[in-house]
N, C-alpha and C positions, 0 to 999 in steps of 0.2 A: 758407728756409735754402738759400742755392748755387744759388734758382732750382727748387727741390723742391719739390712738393706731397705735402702729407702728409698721409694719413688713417692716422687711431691709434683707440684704442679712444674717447677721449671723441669725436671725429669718426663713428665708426661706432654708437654710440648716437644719435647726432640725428637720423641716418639713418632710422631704425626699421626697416630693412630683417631686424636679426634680433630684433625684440622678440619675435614667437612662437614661435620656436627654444630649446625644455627647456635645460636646463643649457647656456647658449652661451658660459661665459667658466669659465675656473678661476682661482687665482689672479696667474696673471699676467697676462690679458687674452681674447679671443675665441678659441676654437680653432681650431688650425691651417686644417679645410678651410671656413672662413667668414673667415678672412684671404684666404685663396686664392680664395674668392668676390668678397669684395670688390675685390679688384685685377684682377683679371678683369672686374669690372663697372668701373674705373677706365681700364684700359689702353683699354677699345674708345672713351672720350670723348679719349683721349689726342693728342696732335700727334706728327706724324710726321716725323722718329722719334724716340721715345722710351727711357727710361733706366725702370727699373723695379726698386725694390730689395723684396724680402717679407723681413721678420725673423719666422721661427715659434719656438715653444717648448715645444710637447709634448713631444720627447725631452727637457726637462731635468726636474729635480726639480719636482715628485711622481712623474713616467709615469704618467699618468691621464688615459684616454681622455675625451670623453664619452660620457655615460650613453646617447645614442644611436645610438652606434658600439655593433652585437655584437661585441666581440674572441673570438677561437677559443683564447687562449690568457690565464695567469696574469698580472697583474702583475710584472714589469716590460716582461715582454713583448710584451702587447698595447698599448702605445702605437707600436711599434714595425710593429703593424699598422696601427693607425690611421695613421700617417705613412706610410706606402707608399699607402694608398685615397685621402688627402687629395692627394696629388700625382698621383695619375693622373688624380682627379677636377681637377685643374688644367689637367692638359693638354686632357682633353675637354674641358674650357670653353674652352679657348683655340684648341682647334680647330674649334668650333664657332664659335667668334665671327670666324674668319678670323683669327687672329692668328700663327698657327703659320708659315705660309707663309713670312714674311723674321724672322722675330724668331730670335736667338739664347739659349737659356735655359741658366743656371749655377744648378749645385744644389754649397753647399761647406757648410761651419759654419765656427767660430772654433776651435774643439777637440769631443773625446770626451768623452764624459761616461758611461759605461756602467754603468749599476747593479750588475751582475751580478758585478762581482769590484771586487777593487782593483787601479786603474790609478800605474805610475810616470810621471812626466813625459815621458817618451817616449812614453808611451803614448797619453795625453793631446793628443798632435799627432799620433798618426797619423789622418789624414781625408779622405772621400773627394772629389774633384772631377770632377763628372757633368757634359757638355757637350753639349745638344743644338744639332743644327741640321736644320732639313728638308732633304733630298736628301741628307747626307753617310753613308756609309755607318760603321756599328759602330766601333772598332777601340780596345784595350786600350795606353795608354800606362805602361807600368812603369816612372816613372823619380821620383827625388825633388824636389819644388815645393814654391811654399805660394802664400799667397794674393797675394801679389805680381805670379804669373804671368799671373793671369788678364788681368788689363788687354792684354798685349801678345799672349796666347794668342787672346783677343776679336778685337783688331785684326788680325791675320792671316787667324783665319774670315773678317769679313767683307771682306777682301781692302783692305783701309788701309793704307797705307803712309804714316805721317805720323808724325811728331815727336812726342814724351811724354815728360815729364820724371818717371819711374818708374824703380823698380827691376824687376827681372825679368827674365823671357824668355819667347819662343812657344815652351810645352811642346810641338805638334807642327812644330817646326822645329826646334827646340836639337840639337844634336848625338848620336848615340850613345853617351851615356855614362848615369852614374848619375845623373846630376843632386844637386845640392846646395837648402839652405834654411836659412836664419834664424828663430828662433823665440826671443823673449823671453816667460818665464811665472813668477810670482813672484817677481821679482829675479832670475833666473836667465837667462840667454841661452844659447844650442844654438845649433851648426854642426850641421848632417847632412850626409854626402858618403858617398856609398858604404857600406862597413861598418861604419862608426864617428860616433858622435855625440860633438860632444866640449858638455862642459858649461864657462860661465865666468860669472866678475861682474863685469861692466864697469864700469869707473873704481875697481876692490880690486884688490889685492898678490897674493889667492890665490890659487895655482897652480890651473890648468885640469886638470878632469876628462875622461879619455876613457874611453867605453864601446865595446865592440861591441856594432852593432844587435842582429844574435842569436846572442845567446852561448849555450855550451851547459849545458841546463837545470842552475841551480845553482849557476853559474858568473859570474853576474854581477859585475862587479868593475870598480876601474879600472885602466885598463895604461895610463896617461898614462908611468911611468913605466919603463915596459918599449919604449914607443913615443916615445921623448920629442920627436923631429923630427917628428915626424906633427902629435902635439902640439900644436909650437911652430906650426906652419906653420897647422893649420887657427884657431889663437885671432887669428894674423894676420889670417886672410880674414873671420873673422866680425867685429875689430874696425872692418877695412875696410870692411865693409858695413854696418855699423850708424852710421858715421861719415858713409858717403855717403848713405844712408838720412836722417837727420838735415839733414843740405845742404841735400839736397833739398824738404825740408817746410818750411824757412824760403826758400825760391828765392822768391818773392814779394816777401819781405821783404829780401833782399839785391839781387838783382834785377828792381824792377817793371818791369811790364810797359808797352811803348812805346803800349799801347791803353788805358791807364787813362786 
């Protein structure tokens, strides 16, 4: 696929590398830090340079550690340990194996999924984006993204200056502002920009909802209608993006390429 090599869980059975590993799968496939071994034992056969994607799933439904992880804490909470020791035990593997040195490493999800309460659709996309690199030092970007970013954020780390036919921006170059994001989730698509998310249905008649991000306790509500230019102005920018978003995914197929 795209030039991809893929080891999955029926690839990491033939393996045999965790036949004698207790409880090593739950039901959705091998746990997180025996993924995170495995690709770690992939990336160092790898060609240079390499693309390396891990998809894990301990934080989602069950949160259920394995049974050979001690968690210090109850259900739901200790998967939430175990996912912190599984990724440190990554990096030491990958420091260990010299990999650390030039690789750039991204830690995001797709959304939240928090057991512990019930989450609104905003909430749902609030998530975090971790961005290592060796030599670069700490520093807290506070501003609104999604995963979009990361492709042109990537390319700026490693100091590329070249053409990409994406959407986005390098979240540490973008401008001083709040930054904005697109988010399609159940039929529903979200603008985020500053203090206000506005809710729509692309391709329906129904009037756009806007919220403020944090309204005060209680007080949730729409003021689409209290704000109606704000409104109008941000269902424009989101349809505009989901229009050029779209372009773009057929660019192939409207424009092939002069090297096929």
């Amino acid at each position: 696929m795209q030039g991809y090599t893929i080891f999955d869980g029926p690839v990491m059975d033939d393996s045999g590398r965790y036949d004698d590993v207790k409880d090593n799968k739950d039901s959705f496939g091998y746990h997180d830090d025996l993924v995170f071994d495995e690709a770690v034992h992939r990336f160092q056969s790898a060609g240079q340079p390499f693309l390396g994607y891990i998809t894990t799933h301990s934080t989602h439904s069950p949160w259920m550690p394995p049974d050979y992880f001690e968690s210090h804490f109850e259900k739901p909470y200790g998967v939430f340990e175990y996912t912190d020791w599984a990724i440190r035990g990554f990096f030491r593997k990958m420091r260990e194996a010299g990999l650390l040195d030039d690789t750039i490493v991204v830690i995001t999800a797709d959304h939240t999924s928090l057991p512990v309460r019930d989450l609104s659709h905003f909430d749902r996309m609030n998530i975090p984006l971790i961005i290592y690199r060796k030599g670069k030092p700490g520093k807290v970007v506070k501003t609104i993204g999604s995963q979009v970013d990361i492709l042109p954020t990537v390319l700026g780390l490693a100091g590329l200056d070249v053409p990409y036919a994406s959407m986005g921006r390098d979240l540490l170059r973008a401008p001083r502002d709040s930054g904005f994001a697109a988010s399609v989730y159940n039929g529903h698509a979200f603008w985020h920009e500053g203090d206000v998310i506005l809710q729509d249905w692309l391709g329906e008649d129904a009037a756009p909802r806007l919220f403020e991000r944090r309204p005060p306790p209680g007080k949730q509500g729409d003021i689409a209608k209290s704000r109606p230019g704000l409104a109008g102005d941000l269902q424009y920018r989101l349809r505009a993006y989901y229009q050029a978003g779209r372009t773009l995914s057929l660019e192939d197929r409207i424009f092939p390429s002069s090297m096929d």
